[in-house]
C-alpha positions as CSV (number, residue, x, y, z in Angstrom):
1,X,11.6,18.5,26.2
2,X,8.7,16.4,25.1
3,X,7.2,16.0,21.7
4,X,3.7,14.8,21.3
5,X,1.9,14.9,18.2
6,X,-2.3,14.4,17.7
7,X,-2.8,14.7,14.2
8,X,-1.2,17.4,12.8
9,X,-1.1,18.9,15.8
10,X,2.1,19.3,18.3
11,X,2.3,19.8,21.7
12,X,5.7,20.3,23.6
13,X,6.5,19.7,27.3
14,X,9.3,21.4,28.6
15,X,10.9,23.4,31.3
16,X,9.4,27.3,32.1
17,X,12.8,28.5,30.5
18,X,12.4,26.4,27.6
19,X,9.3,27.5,25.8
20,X,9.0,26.7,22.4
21,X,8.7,29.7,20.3
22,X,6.6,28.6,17.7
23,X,3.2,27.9,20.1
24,X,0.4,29.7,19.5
25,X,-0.3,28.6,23.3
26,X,1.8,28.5,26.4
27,X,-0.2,26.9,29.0
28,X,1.3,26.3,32.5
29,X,0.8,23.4,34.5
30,X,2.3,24.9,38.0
31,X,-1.3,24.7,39.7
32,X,-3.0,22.4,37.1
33,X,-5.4,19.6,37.3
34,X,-5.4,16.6,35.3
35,X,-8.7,17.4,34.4
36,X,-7.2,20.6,32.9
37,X,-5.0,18.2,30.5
38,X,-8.0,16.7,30.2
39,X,-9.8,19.5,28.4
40,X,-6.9,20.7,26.2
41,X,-6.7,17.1,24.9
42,X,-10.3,16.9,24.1
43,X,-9.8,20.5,22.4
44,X,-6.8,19.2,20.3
45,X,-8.7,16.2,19.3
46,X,-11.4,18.5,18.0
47,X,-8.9,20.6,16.1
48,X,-10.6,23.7,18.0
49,X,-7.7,25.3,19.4
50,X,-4.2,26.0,17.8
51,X,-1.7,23.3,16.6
52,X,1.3,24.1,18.7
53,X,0.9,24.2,22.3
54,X,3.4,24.5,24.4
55,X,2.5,22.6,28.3
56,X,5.1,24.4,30.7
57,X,6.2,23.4,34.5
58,X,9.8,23.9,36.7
59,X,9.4,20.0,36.4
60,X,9.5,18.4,33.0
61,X,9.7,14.7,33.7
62,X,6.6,15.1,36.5
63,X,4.7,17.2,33.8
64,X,5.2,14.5,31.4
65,X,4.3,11.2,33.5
66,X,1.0,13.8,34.4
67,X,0.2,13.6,30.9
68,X,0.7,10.2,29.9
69,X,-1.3,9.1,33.2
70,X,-4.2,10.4,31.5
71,X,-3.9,8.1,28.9
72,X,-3.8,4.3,28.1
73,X,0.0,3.4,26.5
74,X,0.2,1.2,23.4
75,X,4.2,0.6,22.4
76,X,4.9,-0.2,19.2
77,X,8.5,-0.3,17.3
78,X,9.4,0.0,13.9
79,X,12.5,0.1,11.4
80,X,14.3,2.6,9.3
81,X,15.6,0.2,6.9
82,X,18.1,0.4,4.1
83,X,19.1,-2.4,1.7
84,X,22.8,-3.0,-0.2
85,X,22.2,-0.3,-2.6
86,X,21.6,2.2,0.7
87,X,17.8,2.5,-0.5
88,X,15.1,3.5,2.4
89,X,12.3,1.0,3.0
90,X,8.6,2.5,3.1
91,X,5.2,1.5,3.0
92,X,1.8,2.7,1.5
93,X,-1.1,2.6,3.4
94,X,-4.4,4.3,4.0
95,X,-3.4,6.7,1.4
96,X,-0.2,7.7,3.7
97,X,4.0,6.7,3.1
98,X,5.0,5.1,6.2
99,X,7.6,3.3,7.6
100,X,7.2,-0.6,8.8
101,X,6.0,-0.5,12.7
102,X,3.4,-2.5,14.6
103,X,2.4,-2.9,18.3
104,X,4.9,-4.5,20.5
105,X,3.3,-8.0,21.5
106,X,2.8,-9.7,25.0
107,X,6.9,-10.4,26.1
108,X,8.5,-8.8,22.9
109,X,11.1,-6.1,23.6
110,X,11.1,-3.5,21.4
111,X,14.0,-5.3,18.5
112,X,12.2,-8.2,18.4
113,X,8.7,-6.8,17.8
114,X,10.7,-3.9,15.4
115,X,12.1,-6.8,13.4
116,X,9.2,-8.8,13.4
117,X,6.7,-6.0,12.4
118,X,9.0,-5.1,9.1
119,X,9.6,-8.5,7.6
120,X,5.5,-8.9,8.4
121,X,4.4,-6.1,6.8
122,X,6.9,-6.1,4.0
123,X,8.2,-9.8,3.1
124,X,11.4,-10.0,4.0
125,X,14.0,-11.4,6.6
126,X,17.9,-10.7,6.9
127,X,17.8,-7.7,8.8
128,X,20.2,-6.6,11.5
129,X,19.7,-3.5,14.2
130,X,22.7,-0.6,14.0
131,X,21.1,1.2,16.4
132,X,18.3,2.3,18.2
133,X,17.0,5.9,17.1
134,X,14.8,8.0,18.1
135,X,11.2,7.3,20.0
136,X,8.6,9.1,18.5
137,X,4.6,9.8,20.5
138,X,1.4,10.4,19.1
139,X,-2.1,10.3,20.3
140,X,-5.4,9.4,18.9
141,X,-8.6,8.0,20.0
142,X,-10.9,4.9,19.8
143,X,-14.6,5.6,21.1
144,X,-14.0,7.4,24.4
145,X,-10.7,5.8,24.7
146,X,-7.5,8.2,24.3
147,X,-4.5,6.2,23.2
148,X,-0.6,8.0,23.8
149,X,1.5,5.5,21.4
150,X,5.0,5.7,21.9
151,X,6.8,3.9,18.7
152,X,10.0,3.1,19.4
153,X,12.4,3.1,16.4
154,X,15.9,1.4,15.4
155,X,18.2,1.8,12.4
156,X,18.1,-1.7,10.3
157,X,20.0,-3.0,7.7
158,X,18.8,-5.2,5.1
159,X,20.3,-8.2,3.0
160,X,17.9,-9.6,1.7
161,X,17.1,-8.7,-2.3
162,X,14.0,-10.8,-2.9
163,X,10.6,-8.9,-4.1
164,X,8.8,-7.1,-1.3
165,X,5.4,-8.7,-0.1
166,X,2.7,-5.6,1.2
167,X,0.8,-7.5,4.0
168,X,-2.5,-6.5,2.5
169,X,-4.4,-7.9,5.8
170,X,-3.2,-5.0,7.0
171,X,-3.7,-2.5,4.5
172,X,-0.7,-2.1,2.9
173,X,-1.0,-1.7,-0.2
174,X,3.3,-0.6,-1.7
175,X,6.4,-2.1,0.3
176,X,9.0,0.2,-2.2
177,X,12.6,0.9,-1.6
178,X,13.3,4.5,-2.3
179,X,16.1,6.5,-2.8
180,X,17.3,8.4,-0.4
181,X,17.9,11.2,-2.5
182,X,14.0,10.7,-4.4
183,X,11.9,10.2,-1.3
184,X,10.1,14.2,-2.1
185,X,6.6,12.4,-2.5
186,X,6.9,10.3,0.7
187,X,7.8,13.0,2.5
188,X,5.2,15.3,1.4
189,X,2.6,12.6,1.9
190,X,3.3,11.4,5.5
191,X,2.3,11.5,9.0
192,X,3.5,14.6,11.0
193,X,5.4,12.5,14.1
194,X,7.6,10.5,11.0
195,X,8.9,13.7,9.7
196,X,11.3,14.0,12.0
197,X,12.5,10.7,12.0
198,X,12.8,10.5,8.3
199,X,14.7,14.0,8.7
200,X,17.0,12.4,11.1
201,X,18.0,9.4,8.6
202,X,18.3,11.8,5.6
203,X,20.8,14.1,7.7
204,X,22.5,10.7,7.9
205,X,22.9,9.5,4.8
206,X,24.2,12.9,3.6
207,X,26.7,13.7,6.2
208,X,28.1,9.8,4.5
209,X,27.2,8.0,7.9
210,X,27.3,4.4,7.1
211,X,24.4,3.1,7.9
């Protein structure tokens, strides 16, 4: 199964015998035309139509490359970072909690530009990738353009102690380390597609993974 979100809308991608049971739509691709993605996309960007939608076919994986062939792809990565005293890295901008993530640059792979776009936006080096986690997608649009942006994640640890540096060029206003066990108004004030992977971390750090 496939998660997209477009605002604070979802839409799965699955197998027939995998629908989602919380869509408000089920809409089947089996005799669909790209034109027909075309539309619901349009409909989702215009918040006119439910926000779970569930796009169903007997073939996942060519559902999904239909969908993201009506799009133009944007990577980016980004960290999950925690320092020595196992706090979470997040940043504050456009009125949003976010974790550190850019686009991936002209021959970057995806731990470079992750590693590159957290000590940018937050003023700091001596990181280290654990491991990759999950890849989140969302989509959003620029004139008539419509952008799928896959961000490609990876657990990070950090050494280094000095004071965070917000790149404000970029509009970040707060580079904070958080608690783990505090991060209620992050979470609360965030974009739908980081839920899950700030879900995912916490699950982490309870079960006493070290990280």
């Amino acid at each position: 199964m496939y998660k997209v979100f477009i605002n604070e809308h979802v839409i799965y991608l699955s197998d027939v015998q995998e629908k989602t049971e919380n869509a408000k739509i089920n809409f089947s691709l089996q005799n669909a035309q790209s034109t027909d993605i075309q539309n619901l996309i349009e409909n989702l960007l215009n918040e006119s139509i439910p926000k779970v939608v569930s796009l169903l076919d007997d073939e996942p994986n060519k559902l999904w490359e239909l969908f993201r062939n009506q799009f133009e792809i944007i990577e980016a990565a980004g960290g999950i970072v925690r320092n020595i005293e196992n706090k979470v890295l997040f940043i504050y901008r456009l009125n949003k909690w976010d974790l550190p993530k850019g686009k991936i640059e002209i021959g970057e792979d995806k731990k470079q530009a992750a590693i590159r776009e957290v000590e940018e936006e937050c003023g700091i080096s001596g990181l280290n990738i654990i491991q990759e986690a999950e890849t989140t997608y969302h989509i959003y649009a620029i004139g008539k353009r419509r952008i799928l942006k896959p961000t490609y994640w990876f657990e990070m640890s950090c050494t280094d102690n000095s004071i965070l540096t917000p790149q404000k060029e970029e509009d970040i206003e707060i580079a904070k380390w958080i608690d783990s066990n505090d991060l209620g108004e992050q979470l609360a004030n965030t974009y739908t597609s980081l839920k899950p992977v700030s879900y995912t971390h916490l699950r982490a750090h309870e079960t006493g993974r070290n990280l």
